[in-house]
N, C-alpha and C positions, 0 to 999 in steps of 0.2 A: 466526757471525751477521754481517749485513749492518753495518757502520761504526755503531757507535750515535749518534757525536759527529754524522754528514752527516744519521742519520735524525731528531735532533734538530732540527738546524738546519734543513729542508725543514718538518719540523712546523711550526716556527713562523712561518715565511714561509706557509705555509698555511693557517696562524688565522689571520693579520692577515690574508689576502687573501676568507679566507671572512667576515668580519664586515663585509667590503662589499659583501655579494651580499644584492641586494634581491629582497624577498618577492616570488610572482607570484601570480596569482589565475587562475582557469579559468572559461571561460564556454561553455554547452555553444552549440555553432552546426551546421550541416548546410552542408559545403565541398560546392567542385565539381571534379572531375576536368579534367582537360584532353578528356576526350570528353562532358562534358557531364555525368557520373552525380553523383546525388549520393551524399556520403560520409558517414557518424556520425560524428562529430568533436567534439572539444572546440577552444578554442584558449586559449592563452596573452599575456599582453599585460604588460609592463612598460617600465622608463622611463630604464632605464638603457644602458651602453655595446652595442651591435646590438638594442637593444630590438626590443619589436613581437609580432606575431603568430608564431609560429613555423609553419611550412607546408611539406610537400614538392613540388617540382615535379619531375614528370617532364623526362626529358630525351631519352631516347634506350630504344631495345631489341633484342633480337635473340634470336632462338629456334636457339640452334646445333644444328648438325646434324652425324651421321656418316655409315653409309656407306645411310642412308636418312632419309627425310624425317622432320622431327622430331616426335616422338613425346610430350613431356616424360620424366617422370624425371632431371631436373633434380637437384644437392644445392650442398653448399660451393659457395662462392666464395671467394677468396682476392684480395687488389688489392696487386700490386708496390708497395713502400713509395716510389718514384717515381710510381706513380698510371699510370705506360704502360701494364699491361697485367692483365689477371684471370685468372684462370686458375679455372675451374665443372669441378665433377666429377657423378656419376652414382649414380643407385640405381634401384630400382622399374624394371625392365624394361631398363635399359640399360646398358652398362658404358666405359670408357673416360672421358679428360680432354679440357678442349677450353682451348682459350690467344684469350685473345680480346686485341684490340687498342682501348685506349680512348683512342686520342692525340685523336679526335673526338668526346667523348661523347654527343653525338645521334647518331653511327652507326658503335656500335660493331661491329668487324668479328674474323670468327673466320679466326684466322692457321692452326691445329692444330686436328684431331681425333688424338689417340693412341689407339686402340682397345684393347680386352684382351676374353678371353672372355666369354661372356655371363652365367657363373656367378662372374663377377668385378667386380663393379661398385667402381669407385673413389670412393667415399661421401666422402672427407675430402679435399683436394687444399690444399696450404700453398707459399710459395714460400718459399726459403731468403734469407739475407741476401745472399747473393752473387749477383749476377749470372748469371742462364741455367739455373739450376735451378729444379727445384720437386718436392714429393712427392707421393707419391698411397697412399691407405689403400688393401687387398686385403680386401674382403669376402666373406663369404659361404660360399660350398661348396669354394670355389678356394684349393688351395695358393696361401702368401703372407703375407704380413704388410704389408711394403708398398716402394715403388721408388722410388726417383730419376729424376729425368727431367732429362735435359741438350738446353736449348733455345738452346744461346749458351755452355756456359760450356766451353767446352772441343771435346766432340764432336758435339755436336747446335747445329742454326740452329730460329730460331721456326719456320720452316716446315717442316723434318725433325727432329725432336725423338728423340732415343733412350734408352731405360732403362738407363742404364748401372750402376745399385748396387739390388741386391733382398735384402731378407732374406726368406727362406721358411719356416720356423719358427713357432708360433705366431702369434697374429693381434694385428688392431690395426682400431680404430675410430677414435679421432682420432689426428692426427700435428700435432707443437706444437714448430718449429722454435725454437729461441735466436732473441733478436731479435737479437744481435752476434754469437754465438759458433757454431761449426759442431757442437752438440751439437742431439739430436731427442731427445726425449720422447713417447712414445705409450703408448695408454691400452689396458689389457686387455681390458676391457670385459665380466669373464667373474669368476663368484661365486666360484673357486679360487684367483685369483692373485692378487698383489700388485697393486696397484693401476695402476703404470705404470712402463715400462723409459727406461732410457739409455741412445742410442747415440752414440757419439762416429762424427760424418761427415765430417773432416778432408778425407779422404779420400771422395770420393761413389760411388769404382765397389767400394769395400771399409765399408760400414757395418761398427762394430766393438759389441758389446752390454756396456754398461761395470755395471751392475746393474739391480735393482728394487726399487724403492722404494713405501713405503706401505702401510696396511695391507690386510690381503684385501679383496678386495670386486670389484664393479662400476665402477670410474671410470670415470666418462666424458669429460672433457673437463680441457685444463690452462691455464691462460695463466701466462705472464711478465712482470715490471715489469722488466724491466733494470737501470731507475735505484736504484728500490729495493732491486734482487738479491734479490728474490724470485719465488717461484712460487707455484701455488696449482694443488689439485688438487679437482674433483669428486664426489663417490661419489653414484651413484643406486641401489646397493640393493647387501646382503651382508651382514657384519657389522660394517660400520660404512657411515654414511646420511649424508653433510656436507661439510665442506668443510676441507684440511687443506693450512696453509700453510708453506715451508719457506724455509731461508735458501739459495741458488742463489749465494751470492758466487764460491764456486766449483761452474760449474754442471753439470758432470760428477758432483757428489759432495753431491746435496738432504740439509739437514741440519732436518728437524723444529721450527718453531719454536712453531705453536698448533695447534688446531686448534674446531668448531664441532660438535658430536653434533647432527645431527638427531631423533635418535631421543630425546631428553629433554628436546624438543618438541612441541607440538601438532599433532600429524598431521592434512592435509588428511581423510584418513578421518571425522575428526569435527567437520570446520568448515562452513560455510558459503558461498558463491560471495563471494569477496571479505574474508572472513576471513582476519589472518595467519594462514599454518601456512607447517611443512615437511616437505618429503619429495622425493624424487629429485633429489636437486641434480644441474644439467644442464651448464651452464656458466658463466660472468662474466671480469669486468675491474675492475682496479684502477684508480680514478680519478687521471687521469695528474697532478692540480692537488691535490690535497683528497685527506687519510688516510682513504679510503674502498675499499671494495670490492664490488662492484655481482654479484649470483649470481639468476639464473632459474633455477628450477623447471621440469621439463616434466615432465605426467601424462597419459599417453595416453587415460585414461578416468574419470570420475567429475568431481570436482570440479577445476576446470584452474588449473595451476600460476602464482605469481608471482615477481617480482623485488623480492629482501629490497638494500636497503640495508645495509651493517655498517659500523661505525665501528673502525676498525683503526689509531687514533691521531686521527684527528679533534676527538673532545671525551676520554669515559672508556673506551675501548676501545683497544685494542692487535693488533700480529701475534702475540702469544700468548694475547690474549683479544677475538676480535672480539664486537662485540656490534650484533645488531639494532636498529637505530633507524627504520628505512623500510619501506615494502610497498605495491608496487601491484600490481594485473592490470590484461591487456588490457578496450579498451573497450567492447566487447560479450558480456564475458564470461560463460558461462552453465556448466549440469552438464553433460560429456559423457555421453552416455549407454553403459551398461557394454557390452553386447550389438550394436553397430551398426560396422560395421566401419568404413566409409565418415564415423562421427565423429568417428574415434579423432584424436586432437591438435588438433582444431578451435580451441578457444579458450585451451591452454595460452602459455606463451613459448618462441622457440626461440632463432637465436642473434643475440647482439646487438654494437653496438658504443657507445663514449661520444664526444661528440662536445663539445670545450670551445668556447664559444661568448662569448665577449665575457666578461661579468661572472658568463655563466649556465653551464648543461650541460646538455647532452640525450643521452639514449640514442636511436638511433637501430635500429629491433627487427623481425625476419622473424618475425612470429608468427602463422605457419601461416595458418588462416581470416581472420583480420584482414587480412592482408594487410603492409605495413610501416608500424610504428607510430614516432612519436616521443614521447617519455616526456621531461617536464622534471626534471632530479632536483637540479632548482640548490638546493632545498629539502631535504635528505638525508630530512628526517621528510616528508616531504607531495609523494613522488613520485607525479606523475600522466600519465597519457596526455592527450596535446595534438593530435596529425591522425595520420589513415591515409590511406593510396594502399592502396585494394584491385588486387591483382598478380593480373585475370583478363585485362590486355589482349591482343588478338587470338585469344582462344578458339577463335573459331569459324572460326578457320584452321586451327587443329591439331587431328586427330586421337589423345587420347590413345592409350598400349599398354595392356592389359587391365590390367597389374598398376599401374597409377598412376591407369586408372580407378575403382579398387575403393575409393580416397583419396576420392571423391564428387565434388566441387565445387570449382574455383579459387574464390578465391585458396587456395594451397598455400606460404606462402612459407617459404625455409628459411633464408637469410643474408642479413643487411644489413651493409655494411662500411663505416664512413666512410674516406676518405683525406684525412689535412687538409693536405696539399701543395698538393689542389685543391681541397680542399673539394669535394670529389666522394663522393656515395653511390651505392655499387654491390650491388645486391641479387638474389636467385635467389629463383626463383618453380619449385617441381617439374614444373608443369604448364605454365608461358608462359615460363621461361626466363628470360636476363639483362635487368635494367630498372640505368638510371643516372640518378640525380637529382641536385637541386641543392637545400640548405635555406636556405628565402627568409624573412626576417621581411617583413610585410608591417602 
């Protein structure tokens, strides 16, 4: 188990500091884009430390390309924990990683294309904590699992990049780097296996597989607190449906500490648009100020997924017993429809980040048709969406490729990243590519 005596003491430096966080109120309004459109929006308005309206501004874009003009198929983004550089990866028609450069973020510039077959798309793309790496997931039909990329750290420069460590073995749909340590975690993503592997990557041109952990299922996705030394792991479907968190103090060797059954809960199945339920837990974050832990839902079809709040020490909850205390959806959220291909994830949540903001916190969120939402959750019970930036800019310069037109209609967006070194958000859009904002109160 993680230090009980440190998790104690952070608890309560996190009550006292939560009992000074002032209520907000939402007032729906119709924003404007910087090209003039207007937006659905709510906003937010309070009176304390960064008060104000909370607002995204655009900053900067770029639609990277490889060895032909850009197409989208667009996935991940990942943003160097210095904020220099991103690094977007690929799916829906296209395969390989691209390294982008954001020391200007009105004009970010692509330093790398690393290509891979086209039966290989690299859908998940993470940077390690070390300097000049980064990973990239293997999907699809393609022997693989997934590779090391050395852009700096040894054998490879930003602008010749080489793969120097592949596991080929079974597959992987996210890869969830240690934030300090040279350990990777990735998820199976498959109703047979264990939920997700260890590799110990000391060593990056020799990945070593040190076990598997978790129980059968589908995971999807994993993140880490460091500070707390813990982890938390996904399931979107198998025989177990939730969310299951363990102690990573030593994190080579995840040791079980709660976990969340979806399944002995109310299934979206029989809710209503904006009703809490659960089901396909997809990914989240531990709120880095406050004993919380923030999980979206993604449902490709029917009723679309939301973001539960849990208290995991907060008030009566724990990391052996979290408990729902929160729930919102996106802000135009409606039924997808079962049959329509071109609807499929339209108004679910995809992947998000938390963003500490003065006295408040916002989730800042890639949620597909939406576009990028911000979500105040400085309230844990009465989290709500506050503005969007719909991510269709420059459409009608790009030509999608068939398999990303069959998605229907930008916005498409898949990740939004804060970096709060710069207070920089960096987001992907499937179909338009990298976008980088600034969040303004106003």
């Amino acid at each position: 188990m993680p230090p009980e005596r440190r998790l104690q003491t952070r608890r309560q430096l996190l009550r006292v500091s939560g009992t000074a966080l002032a209520g907000t109120f939402l007032a729906g309004c119709s924003g404007k884009r910087d090209d003039g459109k207007t937006t659905n929006t709510q906003t937010t308005a309070g009176k304390k430390n960064r008060s104000g309206r909370m607002v995204l501004q655009k900053v900067g874009q770029l639609q990277p390309s490889g060895n032909e003009a850009p197409s989208g198929g667009y996935s991940e983004v990942s943003v160097r924990a210095d904020g220099k550089y991103a690094v977007v990866g690929s799916k829906w028609g296209l395969s390989g990683s691209y390294l982008i450069d954001l020391g200007d973020p009105a004009n970010p510039k692509q330093v790398h294309y690393l290509d891979n077959p086209d039966d290989a798309p690299n859908l998940d793309v993470k940077f390690d904590s070390r300097d000049g790496l980064y990973y990239r997931a293997i999907e699809r039909h393609h022997p693989g699992n997934f590779e090391i990329v050395d852009y700096g750290h040894e054998n490879g420069s930003p602008a010749n990049p080489t793969v120097v460590g592949t596991i080929s073995e079974e597959k992987s749909h996210n890869v969830t780097p240690h934030p300090t340590e040279p350990v990777l975690y990735t998820v199976n993503y498959r109703l047979e296996t264990n939920g997700f592997d260890v590799y110990g990557v000391n060593d990056p041109t020799n990945p070593n597989k040190l076990g598997e952990y978790g129980p059968q299922g589908a995971a999807h996705d994993i993140t880490v607190d460091p500070e707390r030394e813990v982890l938390c792991c996904f399931y979107q479907a198998g025989e177990f449906i939730g969310i299951v968190i363990y102690d990573v103090s030593e994190p080579w060797k995840p040791s079980e500490i709660g976990r969340f059954d979806y399944l002995e809960r109310k299934s979206y199945s029989t809710a209503q648009v904006g009703e809490e339920a659960f089901g396909s837990a997809h990914h989240g974050h531990f709120d880095p100020r406050r004993e919380l832990l923030l999980v979206g839902d993604e449902r490709p079809q029917g009723i679309p997924g939301g973001k539960h709040v849990f208290d995991v020490g907060w008030k009566d909850g724990s990391l052996s017993n979290p408990i729902p205390v929160g729930f919102t959806i996106s802000p135009n959220a409606q039924r997808m429809a079962e049959d329509d291909f071109a609807e499929r994830f339209d108004w679910t949540g995809h992947h998000f980040s938390i963003v500490p903001w003065g006295e408040r916190t916002f989730i800042v969120s890639a949620d597909w048709h939406e576009g990028v939402v911000i979500y105040d959750i400085t309230d844990p019970k009465n989290p709500n969406p506050v503005d969007r930036y719909p991510t269709d800019d420059e459409i009608d310069s790009l030509t999608p490729n068939d398999t990303v037109a069959q998605l229907g209609e930008p916005p498409m967006a898949w990740t939004a990243r804060y970096d709060a070194e710069r207070e920089l958000v960096v987001a992907s859009d499937t179909f338009t590519g990298l976008y980088t904002f600034k969040l303004v109160t106003r």
